[in-house]
MMTF fields as JSON, N, C-alpha, C and O atoms, coordinates in Angstrom:
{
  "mmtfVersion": "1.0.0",
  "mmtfProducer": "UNKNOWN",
  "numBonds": 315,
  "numAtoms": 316,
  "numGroups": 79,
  "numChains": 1,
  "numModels": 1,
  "chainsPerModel": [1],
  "groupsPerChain": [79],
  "chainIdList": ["A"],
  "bondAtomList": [4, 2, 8, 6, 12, 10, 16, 14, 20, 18, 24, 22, 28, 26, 32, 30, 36, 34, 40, 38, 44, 42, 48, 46, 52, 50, 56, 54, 60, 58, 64, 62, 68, 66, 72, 70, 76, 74, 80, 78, 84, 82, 88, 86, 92, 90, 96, 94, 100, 98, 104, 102, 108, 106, 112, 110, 116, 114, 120, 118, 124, 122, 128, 126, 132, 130, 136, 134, 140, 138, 144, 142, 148, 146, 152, 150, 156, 154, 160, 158, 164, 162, 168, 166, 172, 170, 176, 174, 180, 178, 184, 182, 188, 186, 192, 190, 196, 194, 200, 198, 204, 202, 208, 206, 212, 210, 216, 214, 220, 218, 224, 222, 228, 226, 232, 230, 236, 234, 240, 238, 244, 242, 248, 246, 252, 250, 256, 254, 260, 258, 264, 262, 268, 266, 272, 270, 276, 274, 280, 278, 284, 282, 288, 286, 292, 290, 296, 294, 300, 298, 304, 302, 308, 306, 312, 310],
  "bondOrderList": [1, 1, 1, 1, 1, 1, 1, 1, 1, 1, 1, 1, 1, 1, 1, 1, 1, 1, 1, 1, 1, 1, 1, 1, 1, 1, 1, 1, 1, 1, 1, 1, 1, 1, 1, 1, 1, 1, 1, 1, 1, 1, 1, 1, 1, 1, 1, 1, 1, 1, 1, 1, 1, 1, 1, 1, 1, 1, 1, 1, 1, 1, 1, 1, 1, 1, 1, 1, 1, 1, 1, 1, 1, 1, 1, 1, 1, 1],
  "groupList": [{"groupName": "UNK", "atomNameList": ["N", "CA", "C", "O"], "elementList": ["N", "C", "C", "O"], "formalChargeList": [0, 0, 0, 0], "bondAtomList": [1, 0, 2, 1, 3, 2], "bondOrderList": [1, 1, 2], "singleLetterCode": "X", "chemCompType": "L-PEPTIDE LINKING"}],
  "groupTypeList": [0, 0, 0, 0, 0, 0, 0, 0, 0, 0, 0, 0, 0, 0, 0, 0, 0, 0, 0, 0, 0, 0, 0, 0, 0, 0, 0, 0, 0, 0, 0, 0, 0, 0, 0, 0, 0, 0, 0, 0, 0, 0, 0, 0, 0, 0, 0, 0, 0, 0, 0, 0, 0, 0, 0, 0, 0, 0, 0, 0, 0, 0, 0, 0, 0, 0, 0, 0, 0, 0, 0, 0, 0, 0, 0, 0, 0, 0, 0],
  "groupIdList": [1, 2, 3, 4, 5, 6, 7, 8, 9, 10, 11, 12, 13, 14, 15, 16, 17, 18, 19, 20, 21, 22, 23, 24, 25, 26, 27, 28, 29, 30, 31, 32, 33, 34, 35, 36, 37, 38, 39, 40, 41, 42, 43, 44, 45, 46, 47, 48, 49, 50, 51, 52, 53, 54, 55, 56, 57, 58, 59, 60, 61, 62, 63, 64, 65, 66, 67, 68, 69, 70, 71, 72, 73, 74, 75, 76, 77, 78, 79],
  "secStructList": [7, 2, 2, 2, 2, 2, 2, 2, 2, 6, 7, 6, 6, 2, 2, 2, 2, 2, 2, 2, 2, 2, 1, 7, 7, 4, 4, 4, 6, 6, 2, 2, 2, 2, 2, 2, 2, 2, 2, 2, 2, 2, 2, 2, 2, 1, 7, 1, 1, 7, 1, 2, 2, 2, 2, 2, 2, 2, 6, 6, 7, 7, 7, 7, 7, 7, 7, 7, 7, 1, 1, 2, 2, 2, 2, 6, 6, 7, 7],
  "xCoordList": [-26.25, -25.44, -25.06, -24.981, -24.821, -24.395, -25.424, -25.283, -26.412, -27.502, -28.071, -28.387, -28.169, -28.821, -27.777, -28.2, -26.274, -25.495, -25.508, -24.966, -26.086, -25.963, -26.995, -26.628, -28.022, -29.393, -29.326, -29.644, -28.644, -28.755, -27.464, -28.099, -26.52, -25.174, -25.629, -25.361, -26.1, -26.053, -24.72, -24.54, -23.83, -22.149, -22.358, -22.217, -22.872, -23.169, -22.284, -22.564, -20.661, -19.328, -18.497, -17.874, -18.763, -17.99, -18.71, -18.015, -20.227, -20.841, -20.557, -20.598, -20.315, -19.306, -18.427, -18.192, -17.507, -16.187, -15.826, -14.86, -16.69, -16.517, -16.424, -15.446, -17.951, -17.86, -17.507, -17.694, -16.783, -16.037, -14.651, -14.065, -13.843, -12.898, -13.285, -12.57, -14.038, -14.285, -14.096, -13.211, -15.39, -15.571, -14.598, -14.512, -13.95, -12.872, -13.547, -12.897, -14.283, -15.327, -15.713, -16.923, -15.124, -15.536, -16.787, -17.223, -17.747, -18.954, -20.059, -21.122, -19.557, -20.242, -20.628, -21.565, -19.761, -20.003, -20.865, -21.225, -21.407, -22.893, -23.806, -24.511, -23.846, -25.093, -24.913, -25.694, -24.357, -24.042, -24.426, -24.9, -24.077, -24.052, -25.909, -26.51, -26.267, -27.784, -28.199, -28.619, -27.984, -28.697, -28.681, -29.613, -27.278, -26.815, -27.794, -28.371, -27.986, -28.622, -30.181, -30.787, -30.71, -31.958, -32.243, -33.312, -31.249, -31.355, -31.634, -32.283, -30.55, -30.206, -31.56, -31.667, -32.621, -33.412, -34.625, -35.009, -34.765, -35.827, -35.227, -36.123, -33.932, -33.959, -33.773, -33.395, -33.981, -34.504, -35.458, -35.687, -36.562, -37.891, -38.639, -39.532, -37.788, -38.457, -38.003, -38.759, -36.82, -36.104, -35.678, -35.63, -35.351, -34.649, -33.448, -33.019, -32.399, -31.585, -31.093, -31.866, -29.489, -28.931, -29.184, -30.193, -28.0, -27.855, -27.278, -27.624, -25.851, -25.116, -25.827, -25.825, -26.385, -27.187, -28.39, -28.792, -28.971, -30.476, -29.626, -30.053, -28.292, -27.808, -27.583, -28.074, -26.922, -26.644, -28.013, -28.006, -29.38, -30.234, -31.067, -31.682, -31.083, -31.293, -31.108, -31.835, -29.564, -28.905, -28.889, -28.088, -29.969, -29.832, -28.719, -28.57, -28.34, -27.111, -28.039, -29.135, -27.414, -28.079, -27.497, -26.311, -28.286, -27.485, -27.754, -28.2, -27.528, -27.427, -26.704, -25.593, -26.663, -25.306, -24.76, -25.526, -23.78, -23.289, -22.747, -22.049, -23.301, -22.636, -21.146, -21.138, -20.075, -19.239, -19.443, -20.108, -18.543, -18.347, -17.692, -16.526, -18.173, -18.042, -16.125, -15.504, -15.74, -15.225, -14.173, -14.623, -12.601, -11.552, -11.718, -11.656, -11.927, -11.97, -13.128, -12.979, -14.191, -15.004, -15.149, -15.895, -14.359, -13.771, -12.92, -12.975, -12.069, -11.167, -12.194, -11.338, -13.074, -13.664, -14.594, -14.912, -15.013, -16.19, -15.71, -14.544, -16.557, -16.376, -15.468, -15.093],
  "yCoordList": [53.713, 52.866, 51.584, 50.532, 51.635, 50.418, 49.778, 48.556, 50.166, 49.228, 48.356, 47.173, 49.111, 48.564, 47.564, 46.418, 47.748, 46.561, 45.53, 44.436, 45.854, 44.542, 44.155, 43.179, 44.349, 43.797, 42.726, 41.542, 43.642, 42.863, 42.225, 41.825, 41.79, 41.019, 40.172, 38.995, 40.272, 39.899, 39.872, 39.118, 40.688, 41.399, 42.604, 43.687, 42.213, 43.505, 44.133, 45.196, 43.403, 44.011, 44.577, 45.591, 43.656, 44.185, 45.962, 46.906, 46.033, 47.164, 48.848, 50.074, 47.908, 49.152, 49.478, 50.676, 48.427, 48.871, 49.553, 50.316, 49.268, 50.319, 51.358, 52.09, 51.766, 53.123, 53.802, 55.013, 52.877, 53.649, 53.893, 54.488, 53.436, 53.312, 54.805, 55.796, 54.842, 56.198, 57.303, 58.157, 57.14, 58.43, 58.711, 59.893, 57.883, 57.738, 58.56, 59.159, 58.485, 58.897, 58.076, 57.86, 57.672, 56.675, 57.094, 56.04, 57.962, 58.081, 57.49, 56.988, 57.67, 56.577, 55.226, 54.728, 54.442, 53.29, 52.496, 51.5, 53.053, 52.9, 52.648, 51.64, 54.021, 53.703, 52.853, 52.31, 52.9, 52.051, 50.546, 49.74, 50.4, 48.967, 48.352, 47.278, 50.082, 49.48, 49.099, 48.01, 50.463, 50.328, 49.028, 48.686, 48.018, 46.777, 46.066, 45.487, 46.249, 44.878, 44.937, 43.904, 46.119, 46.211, 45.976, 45.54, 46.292, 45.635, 44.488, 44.254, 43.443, 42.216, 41.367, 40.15, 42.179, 41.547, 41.614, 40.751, 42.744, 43.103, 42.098, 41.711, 41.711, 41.559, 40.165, 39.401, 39.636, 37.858, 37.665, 36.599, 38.404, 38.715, 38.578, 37.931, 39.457, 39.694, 38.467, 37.897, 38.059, 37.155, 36.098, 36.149, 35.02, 33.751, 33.508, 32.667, 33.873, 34.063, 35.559, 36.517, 35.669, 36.548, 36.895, 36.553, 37.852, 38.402, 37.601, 37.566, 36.686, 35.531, 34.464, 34.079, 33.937, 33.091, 32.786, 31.734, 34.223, 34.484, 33.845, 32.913, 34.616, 34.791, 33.085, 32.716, 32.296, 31.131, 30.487, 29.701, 30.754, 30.01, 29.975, 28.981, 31.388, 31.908, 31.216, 30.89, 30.818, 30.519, 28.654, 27.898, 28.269, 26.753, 26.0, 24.783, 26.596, 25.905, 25.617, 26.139, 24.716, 24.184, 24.863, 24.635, 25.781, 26.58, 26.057, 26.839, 24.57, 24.257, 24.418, 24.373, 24.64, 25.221, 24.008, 23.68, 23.51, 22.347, 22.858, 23.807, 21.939, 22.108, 21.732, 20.54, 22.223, 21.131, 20.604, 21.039, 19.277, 18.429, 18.645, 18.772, 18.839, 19.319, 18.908, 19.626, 17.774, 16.977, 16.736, 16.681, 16.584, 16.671, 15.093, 15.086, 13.822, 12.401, 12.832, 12.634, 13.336, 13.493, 14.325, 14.105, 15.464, 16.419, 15.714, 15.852, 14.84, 14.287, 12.996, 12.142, 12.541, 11.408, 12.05, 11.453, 13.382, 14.229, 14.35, 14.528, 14.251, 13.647, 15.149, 15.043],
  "zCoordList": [-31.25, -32.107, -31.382, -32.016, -30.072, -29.39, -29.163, -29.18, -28.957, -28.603, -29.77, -29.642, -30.969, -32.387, -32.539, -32.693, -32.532, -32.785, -31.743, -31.904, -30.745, -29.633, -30.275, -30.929, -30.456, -30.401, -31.535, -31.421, -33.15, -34.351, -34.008, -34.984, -33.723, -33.593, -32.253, -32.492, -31.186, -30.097, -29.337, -28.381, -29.782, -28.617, -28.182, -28.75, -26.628, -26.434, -25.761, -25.207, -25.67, -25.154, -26.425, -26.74, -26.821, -28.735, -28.414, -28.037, -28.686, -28.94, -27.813, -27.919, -26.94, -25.509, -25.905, -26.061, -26.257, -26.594, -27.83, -27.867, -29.024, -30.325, -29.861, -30.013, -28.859, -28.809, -27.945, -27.836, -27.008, -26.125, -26.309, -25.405, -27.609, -27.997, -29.233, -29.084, -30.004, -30.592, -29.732, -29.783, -28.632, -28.171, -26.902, -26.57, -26.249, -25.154, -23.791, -22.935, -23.82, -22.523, -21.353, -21.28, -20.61, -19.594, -19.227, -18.765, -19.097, -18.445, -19.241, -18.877, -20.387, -21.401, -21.214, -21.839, -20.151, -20.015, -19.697, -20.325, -18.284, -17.579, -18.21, -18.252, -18.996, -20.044, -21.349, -22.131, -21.309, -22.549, -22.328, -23.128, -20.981, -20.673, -20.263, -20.241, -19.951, -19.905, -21.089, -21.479, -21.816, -23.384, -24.057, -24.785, -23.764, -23.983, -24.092, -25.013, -22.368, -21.881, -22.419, -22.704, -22.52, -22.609, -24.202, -24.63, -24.922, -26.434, -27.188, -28.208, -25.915, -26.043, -25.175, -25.331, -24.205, -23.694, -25.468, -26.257, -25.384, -26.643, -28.026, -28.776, -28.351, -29.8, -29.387, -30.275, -28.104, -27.768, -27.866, -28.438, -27.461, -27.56, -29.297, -29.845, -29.602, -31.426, -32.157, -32.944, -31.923, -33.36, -32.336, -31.107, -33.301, -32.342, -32.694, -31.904, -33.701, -34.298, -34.219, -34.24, -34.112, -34.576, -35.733, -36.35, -36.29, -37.605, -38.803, -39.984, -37.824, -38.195, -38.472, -39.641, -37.752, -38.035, -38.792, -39.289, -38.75, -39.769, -41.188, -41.869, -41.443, -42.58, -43.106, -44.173, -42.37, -42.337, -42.684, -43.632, -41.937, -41.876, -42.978, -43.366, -43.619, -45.391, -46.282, -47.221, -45.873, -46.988, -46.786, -47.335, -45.884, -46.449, -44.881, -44.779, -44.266, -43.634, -42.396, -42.19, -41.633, -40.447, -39.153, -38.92, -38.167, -37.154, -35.902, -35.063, -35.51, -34.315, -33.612, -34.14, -32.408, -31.874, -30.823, -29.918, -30.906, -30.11, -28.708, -28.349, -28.162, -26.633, -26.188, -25.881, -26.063, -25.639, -24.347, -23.407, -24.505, -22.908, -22.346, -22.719, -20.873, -20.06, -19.287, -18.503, -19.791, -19.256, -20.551, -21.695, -20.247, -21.269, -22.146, -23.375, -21.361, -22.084, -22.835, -24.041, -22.529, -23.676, -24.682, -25.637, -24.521, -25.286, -26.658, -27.88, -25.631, -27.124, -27.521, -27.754, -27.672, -28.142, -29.245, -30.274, -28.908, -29.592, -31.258, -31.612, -31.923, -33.095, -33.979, -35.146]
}
């Protein structure tokens, strides 16, 4: 379950913590955190978009993702 939601969401801390908050098992964690990572390597691989974003990108909307600056004067000038 944690891994399928990291993979399709791309949170792959959100996805630890659901289920480590269900099942209250600390030994759970380890693995969990592989299953994570190895989800989040594979569902970069398959798709270029999240789930959020597929949805956005469906529907017509533009999903560029802005960088902020690095730097506070340009922070407040940024449109």
């Amino acid at each position: 379950m944690s891994s399928c939601l990291a993979a399709v969401v791309r949170a792959p801390v959100t996805s630890i913590l659901i289920v480590f908050e269900m099942t209250h098992e600390f030994a759970l964690v380890p693995p969990l955190m592989v299953a994570a990572l190895v989800s989040q390597a594979i569902g970069r691989k398959l798709t270029k978009h999240n789930f959020y974003d597929a949805l956005l990108e469906q529907d017509g909307q533009s999903v560029d993702h802005i960088v902020p600056p690095r730097d506070l004067h340009a922070w407040q000038e940024a449109p």
